[in-house]
C-alpha positions as CSV (number, residue, x, y, z in Angstrom):
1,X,21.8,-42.3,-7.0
2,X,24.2,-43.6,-4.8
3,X,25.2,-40.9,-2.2
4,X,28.7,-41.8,-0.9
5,X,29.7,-41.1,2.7
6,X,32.2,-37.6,1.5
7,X,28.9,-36.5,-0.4
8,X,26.6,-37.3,2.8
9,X,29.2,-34.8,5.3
10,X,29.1,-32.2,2.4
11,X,25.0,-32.4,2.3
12,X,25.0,-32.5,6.2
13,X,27.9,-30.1,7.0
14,X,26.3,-26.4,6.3
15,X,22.6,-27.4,7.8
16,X,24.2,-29.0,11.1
17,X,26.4,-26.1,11.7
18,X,23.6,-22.9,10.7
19,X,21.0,-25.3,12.9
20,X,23.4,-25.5,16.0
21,X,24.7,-22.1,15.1
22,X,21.8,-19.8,15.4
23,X,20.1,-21.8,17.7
24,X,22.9,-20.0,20.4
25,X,23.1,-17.1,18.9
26,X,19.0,-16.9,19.4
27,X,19.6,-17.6,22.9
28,X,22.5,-14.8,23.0
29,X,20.3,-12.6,21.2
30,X,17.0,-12.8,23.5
31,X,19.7,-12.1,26.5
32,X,20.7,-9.2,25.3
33,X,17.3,-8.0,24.6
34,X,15.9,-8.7,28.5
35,X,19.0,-7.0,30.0
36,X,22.1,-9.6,30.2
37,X,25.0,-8.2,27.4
38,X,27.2,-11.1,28.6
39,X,26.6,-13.3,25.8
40,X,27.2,-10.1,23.3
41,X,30.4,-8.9,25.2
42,X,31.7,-12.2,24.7
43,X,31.3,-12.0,20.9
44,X,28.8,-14.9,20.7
45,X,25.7,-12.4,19.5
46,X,26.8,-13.0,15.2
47,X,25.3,-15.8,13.5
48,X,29.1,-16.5,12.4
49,X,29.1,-20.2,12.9
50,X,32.8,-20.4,14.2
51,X,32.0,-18.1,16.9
52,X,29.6,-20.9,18.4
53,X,31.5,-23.6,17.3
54,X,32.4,-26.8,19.9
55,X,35.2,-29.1,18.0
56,X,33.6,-32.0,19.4
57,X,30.0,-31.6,19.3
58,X,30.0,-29.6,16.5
59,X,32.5,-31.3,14.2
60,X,34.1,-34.7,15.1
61,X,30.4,-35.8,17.3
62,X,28.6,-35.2,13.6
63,X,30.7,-36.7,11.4
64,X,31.3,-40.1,13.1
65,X,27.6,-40.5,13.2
66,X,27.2,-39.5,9.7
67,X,30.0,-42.5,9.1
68,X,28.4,-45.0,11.4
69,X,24.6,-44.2,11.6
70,X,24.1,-42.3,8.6
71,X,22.6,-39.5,10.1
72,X,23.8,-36.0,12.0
73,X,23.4,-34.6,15.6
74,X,25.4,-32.4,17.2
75,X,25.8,-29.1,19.6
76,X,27.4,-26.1,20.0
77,X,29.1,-24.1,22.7
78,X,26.2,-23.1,25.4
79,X,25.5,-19.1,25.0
80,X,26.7,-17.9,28.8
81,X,23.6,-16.2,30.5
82,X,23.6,-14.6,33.8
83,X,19.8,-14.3,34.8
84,X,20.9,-12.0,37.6
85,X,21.1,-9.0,34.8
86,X,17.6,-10.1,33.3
87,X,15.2,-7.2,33.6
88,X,12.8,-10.1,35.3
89,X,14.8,-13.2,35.6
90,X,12.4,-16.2,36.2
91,X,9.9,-14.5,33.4
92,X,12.7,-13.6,31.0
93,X,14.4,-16.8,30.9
94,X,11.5,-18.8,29.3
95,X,12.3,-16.3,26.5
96,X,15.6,-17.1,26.4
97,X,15.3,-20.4,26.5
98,X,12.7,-20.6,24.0
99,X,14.3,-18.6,21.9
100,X,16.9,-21.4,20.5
101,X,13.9,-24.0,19.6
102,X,12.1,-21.4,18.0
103,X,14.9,-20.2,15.6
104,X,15.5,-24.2,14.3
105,X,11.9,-24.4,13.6
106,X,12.2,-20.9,11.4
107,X,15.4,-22.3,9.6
108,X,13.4,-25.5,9.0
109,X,10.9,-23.5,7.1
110,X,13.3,-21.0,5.5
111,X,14.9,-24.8,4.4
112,X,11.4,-25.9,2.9
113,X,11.4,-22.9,0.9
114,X,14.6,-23.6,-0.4
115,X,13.4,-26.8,-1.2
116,X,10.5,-25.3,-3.0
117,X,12.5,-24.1,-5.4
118,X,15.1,-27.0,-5.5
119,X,11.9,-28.8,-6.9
120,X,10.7,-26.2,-9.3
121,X,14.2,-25.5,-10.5
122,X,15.0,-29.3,-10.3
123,X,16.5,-31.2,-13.5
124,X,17.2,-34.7,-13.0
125,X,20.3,-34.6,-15.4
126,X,22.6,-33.0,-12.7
127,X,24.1,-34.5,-9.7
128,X,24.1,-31.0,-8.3
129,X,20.9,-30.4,-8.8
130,X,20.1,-33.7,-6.1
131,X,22.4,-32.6,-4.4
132,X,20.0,-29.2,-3.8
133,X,17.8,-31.7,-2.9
134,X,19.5,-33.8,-0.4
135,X,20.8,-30.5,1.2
136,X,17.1,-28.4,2.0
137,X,16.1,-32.1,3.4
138,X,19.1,-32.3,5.4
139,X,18.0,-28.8,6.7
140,X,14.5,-29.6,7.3
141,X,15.3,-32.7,9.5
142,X,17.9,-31.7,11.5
143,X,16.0,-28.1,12.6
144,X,12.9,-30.1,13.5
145,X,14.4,-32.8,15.6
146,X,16.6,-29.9,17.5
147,X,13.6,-28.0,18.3
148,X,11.4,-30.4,18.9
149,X,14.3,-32.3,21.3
150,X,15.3,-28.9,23.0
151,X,11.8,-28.5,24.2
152,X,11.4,-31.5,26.2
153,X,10.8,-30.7,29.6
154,X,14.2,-31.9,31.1
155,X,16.9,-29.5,32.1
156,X,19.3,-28.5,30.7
157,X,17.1,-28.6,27.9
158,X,15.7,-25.7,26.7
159,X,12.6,-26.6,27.5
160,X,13.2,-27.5,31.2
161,X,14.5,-24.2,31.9
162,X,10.8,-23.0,30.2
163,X,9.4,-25.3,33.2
164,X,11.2,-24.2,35.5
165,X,10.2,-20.2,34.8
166,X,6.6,-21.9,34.9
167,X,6.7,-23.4,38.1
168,X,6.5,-21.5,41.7
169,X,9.7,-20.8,43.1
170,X,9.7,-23.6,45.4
171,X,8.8,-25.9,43.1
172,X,11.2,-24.6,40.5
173,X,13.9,-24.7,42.8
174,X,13.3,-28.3,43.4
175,X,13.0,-29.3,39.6
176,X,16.5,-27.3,39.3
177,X,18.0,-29.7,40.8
178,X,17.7,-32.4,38.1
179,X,19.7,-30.9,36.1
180,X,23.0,-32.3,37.1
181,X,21.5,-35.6,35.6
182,X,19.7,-34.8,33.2
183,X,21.8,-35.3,30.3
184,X,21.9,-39.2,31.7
185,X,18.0,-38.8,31.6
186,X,18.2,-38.1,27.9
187,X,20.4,-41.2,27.1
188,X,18.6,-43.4,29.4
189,X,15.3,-42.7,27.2
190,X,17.0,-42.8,23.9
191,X,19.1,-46.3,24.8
192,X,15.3,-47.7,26.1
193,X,13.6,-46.5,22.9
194,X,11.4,-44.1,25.0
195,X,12.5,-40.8,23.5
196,X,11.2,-42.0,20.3
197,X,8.3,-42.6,21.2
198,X,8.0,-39.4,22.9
199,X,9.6,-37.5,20.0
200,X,8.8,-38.7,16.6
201,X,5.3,-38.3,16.4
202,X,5.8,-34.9,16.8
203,X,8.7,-34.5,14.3
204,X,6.5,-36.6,12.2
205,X,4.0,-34.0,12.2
206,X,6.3,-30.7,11.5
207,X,7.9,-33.2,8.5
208,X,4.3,-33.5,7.1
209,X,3.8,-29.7,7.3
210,X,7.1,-28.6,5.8
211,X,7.4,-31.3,2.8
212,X,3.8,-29.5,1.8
213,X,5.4,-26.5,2.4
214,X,8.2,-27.6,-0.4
215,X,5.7,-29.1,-2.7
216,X,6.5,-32.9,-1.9
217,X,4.7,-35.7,-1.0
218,X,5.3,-36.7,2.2
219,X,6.9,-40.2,0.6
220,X,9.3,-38.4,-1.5
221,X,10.3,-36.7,1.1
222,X,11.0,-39.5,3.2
223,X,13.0,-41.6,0.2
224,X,15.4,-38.6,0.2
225,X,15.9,-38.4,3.2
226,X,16.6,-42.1,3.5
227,X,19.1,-41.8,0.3
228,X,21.5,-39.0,2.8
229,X,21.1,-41.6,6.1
C-alpha cells in the first residue's frame, strides 16, 4: 500500500507529539519530586501535549521533514528548572535529566505492546487496520532515537547535563561551558555522517528488542517502517 504524504502526518502526528510531550513533562515531573515546583507552577507538570508544545519544533519542524525526508523529528518547549531549589542540585539533576530519555524509551515499549496487538488483531482487508500498524512503528522509532539522542554526552543534551552531575565540580564547571555550542556540535556530526555512526547501532539494538517485543520479525518491522518514510 501506497501511504500518501496526508496519511504519513496523520501516522506521525500523535507519536511525535506524546514522545516530545512527556519527555518534558518527565523532566517537570522529577523537578518537582527533588524540590524545584517551578516547572509545576508554570502548568507544564500534565502530560497535556499543548501545554509543552513549541509551534516550530513541534509542528511546522515535523511536518516539513515528513514532506521532504519522509521521516519525523522534532522538540518541545524546554521544562524551566532551577537547580538552586533541588534538595541536592548537582546529584538531583542527573535525575532530572535522565528522566526525559527514560520516559521515550517506556512509551517505545508501551508502543510495542500496542503493536502486539495491532498484529494479533490485524486483518489485511482494512486500510485502518495498517494504518494501526504504521502508527505503533511510528511510535517505536521516534521514542528510541529521542532517547537514545538525548543521552549523548553533549550539553544541552540530556545526557550532558548527566555528565556534568558526574564530573567533579571543576571539571563540570569546565564542560558547562560547551553548551553554548553544542547544538552546532550535534549538526556538525549529523551533516559529517558521524552521529550515525555513533547512534544507530544503538537504536538498532532497542529496534531488535521491541519488534520481538510486538511479535515481528525484525524485517517486517523495518519494511513498515520504510512504507511511513
Amino acid at each position: 500500500m501506497d501511504v500518501t504524504t496526508i496519511q504519513k502526518i496523520a501516522i506521525w502526528i500523535l507519536p511525535v507529539l506524546l514522545a516530545v510531550s512527556l519527555h518534558e513533562a518527565a523532566h517537570a515531573w522529577m523537578a518537582d519530586r527533588k524540590g524545584d515546583s517551578t516547572a509545576r507552577m508554570l502548568g507544564r507538570l500534565t502530560f497535556n501535549p499543548f501545554k509543552h508544545i513549541d509551534p516550530i519544533g513541534t509542528v511546522l519542524v515535523p511536518a516539513v521533514m515528513v514532506i521532504f525526508t519522509g521521516f519525523a523529528f522534532g522538540w518541545a518547549k524546554p521544562v524551566p528548572v532551577n537547580a538552586r531549589n533541588l534538595d541536592n542540585p548537582k546529584k538531583d539533576m542527573i535525575w532530572v535529566a535522565l528522566a526525559g530519555p527514560v520516559s521515550n524509551f517506556i512509551m517505545a515499549f508501551l508502543w510495542a505492546i500496542f503493536l502486539f496487538m495491532s498484529v494479533l488483531f490485524h486483518d489485511s482487508r482494512s486500510s485502518l487496520s495498517l494504518f494501526f500498524l504504521y502508527m505503533p512503528v511510528a511510535g517505536i522509532t521516534i521514542n528510541v532515537i529521542l532517547g537514545v539522542l538525548n543521552l549523548l554526552p553533549i550539553p544541552p543534551l540530556d545526557g550532558g547535563r548527566i555528565l556534568a552531575g558526574l564530573l567533579s565540580d571543576q571539571a563540570s564547571a569546565q564542560y558547562s561551558k560547551i553548551e553554548p555550542y553544542g547544538l552546532f556540535i550535534i549538526i556538525g556530526l549529523m551533516l559529517s555522517g558521524i552521529l550515525s555512526y555513533m547512534i544507530f547501532p544503538v537504536i538498532s539494538v532497542f529496534l531488535i528488542v521491541l519488534s520481538s517485543v510486538s511479535g515481528l520479525d525484525i524485517d517486517v518491522f523495518y519494511r513498515l517502517l520504510s512504507g511511513i518514510q
